[in-house]
N, C-alpha and C positions, 0 to 999 in steps of 0.2 A: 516522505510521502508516505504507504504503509501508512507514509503517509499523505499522507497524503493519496491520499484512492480516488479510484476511479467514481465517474458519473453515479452509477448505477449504485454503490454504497447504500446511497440510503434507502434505497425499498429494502434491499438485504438487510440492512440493520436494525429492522420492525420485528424479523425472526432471529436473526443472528445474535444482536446484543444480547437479551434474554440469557440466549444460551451460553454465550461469555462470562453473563455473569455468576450463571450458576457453574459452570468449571471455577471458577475463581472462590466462589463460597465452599467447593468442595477441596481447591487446595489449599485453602486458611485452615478449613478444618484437620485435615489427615496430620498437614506439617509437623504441627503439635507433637501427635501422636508416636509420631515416627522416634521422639525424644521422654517418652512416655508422659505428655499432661495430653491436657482436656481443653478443648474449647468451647464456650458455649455460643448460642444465638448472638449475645448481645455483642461477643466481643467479636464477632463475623464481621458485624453492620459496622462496629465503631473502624474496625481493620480497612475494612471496605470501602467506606463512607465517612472519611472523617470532614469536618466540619472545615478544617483549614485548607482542605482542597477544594470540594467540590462548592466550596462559598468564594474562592479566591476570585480574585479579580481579573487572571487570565483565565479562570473558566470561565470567569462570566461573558468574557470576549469570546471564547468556542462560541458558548451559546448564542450568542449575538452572529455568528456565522453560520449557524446552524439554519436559522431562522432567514440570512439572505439565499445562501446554498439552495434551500428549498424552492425558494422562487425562480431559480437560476436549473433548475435541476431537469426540468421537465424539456427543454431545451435543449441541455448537453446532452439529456441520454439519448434522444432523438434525431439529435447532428451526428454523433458516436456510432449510432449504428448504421444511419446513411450513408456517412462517410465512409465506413470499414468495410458496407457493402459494396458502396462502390468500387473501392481498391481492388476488395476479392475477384468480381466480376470482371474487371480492366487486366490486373493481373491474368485471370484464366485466359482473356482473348488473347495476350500478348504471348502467350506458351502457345496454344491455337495456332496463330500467326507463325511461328516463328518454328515449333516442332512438329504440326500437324497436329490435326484433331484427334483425341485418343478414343478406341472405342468406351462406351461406357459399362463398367464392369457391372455383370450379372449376379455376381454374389461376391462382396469384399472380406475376406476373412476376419474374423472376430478378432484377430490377433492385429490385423493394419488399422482397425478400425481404434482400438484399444492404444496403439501407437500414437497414432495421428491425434488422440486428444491430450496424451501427454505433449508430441511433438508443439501443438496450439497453448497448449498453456504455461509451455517453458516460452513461448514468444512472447506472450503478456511477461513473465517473469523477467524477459530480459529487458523488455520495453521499461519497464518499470525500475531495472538495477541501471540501463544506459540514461535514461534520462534524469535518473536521481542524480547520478556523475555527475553529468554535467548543468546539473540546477546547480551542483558545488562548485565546480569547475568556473563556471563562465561568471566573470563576477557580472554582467546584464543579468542573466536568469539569477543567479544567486540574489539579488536585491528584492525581486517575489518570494522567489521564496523562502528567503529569511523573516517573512510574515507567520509560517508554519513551524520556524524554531526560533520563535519569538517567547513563545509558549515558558510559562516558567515552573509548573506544575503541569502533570501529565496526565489525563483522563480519558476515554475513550472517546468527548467531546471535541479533541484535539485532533482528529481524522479530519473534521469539517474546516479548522481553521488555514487556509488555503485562497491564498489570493487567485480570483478568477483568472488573472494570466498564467500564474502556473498550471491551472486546471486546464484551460484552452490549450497551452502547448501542449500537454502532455499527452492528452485526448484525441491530439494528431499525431502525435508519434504512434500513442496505441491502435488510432486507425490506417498508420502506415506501415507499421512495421509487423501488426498480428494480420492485419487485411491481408496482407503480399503472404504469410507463411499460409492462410487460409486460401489463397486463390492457387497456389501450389497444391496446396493438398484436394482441392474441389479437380484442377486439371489430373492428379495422379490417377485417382482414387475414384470419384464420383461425385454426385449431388449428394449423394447417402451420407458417405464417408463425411463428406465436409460438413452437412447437417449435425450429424451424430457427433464429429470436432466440436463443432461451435457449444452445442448442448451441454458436452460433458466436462471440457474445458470451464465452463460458468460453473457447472457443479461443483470441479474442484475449488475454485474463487471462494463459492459460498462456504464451504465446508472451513475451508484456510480460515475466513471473515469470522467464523464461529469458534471456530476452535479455540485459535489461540491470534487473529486477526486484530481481535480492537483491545487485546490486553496487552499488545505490542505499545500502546499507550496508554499507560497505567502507572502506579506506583507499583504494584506488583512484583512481589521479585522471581519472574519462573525461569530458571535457566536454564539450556541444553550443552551441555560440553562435551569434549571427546571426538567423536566422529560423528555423535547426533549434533550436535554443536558446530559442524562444519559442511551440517547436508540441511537444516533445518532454523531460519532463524527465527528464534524463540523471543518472548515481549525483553527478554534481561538486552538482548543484540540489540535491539534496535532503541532502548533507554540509551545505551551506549552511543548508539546516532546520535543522539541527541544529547548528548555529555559536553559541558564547557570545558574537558578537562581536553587541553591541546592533542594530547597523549589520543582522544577518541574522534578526531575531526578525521572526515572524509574516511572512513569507516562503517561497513552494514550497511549497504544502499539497495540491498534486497527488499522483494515484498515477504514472500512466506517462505523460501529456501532460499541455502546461503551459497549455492554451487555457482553460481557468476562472482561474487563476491568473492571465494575460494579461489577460482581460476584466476580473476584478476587481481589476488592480493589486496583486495581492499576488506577480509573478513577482521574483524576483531572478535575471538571465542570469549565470553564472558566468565568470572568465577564462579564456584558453585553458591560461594557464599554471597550475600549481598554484598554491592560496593556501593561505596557512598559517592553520587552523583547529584551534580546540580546542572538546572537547565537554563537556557536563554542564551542569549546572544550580548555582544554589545554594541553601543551605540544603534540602539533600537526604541529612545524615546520615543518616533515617531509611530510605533506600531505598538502603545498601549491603546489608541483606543479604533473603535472601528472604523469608522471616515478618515481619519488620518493614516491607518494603515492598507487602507483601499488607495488614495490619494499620491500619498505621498513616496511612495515603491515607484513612482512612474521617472518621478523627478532624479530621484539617486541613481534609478539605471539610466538614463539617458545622460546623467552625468558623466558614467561609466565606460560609456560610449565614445567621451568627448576626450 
């Protein structure tokens, strides 16, 4: 999911891509360096931009999802954030109820407030590492979303390729599971407090989305090893998700840190040097083209079932 992302992706990604891709033109360039050549412009764009990805005929499916996503988009983010309000809200009365009303604090220290939006934005994180689990996990979910690692070539067009039941589940998990950690902290803390969560938490999102977010799907080889490599997952981790090689299955299920992945033993650290990985699935005829991969995911989970 990473890849698979949330609702809201694509306004971010009007500012975000850009900026991906010029980190990505700046480490084609240095690489080089570090071994003492040179690179020029041309050979940025061809590294970049080569014709046998970005023409492929699994990007061209991204794009073909790109294009329905959008019309789907206006929707989810709107339901997303009704529904995560509503939780936070339900949540608060239910601490209300059940510990008494708390006074509301008059000045919340910089330092809880500064908490509380890490404490919100490790819930997305984890929302996003338990449901990627069990999209693996469960062979029903597994059959959606093996629409998303159907994908055979990796581009940052491969965020969008996500069959809309994967996106609806996960959409409720995020307004279940971040809602309830927000309606804690709105009871703890204040209206302030959970305002100032909600804000900075998206902040962190966007930044992750920019940095190094959509070059998680890329050919790109950027790796973090070490102890950065086991707090941090970098685009090389999560290629690895998405590796046919058995050796990488159910591995990386983080979005931008690898500390759930870590505790729960599903990290794989990548090498420094590139490794040769190939993507797709098998027996995924039915999810080369777009109406057939909208379609027909309905039919094999329900099978799944039986």
């Amino acid at each position: 999911m990473a890849a698979d992302v949330t609702s809201d992706t694509q306004v971010l990604s009007l500012v975000s891509m850009p900026i991906a891709f010029t980190i990505a033109v700046g480490h084609v360039l240095v690489k080089p360096r570090r071994r003492g050549r040179t690179t020029g412009l041309a050979t940025v764009l061809r590294v970049l931009l080569p014709k046998g990805i970005w023409l492929h005929p699994s990007t061209l499916l991204d794009v073909q999802y790109i294009l329905i996503g959008s019309l789907a988009f206006s929707a989810l983010f709107g339901y997303t954030l009704l529904n995560g309000y509503a939780v936070t809200m339900g949540v608060r009365e239910v601490l209300d109820d059940v510990f008494g009303p708390r006074p509301v604090p008059v000045d919340t220290p910089l330092a809880l407030i500064g908490l509380a939006v890490v404490v919100q934005y490790f819930a997305f994180e984890f929302t996003y590492w338990l449901y990627h689990l069990l999209s693996h996990k469960i062979p029903f979910l597994w059959e959606f979303h093996k629409v998303h690692h159907s994908a055979t070539v990796l581009t940052p067009f491969a965020n969008w390729r996500v069959h809309p039941v994967d996106t609806i589940l996960y959409v409720n998990a995020l307004s279940l599971i971040v809602g309830t950690t927000a309606g804690g902290i709105y009871y703890l803390l204040g209206e302030d407090a959970w305002v100032a969560a909600s804000v900075g938490s998206g902040i962190l999102y966007a930044l992750y989305l920019a940095v190094w977010g959509h070059l998680q799907h890329s050919q790109l080889w950027i790796s973090f090893t070490g102890l950065a490599g086991r707090l941090v997952l970098s685009p090389a981790h999560h290629q690895i998700h998405h590796s046919d090689n058995p050796v990488h299955f159910d591995k990386n299920f983080g979005a931008g840190f690898a500390i759930w992945d870590w505790l729960f033993g599903t990290l794989h650290v990548p090498q420094r040097e590139r490794e040769r990985l190939h993507f797709g699935t098998k027996n995924d005829a039915h999810l080369k083209g777009l109406v057939p991969s909208l379609v027909y995911p309905f039919a094999h989970a329900t099978k799944r079932l039986l």
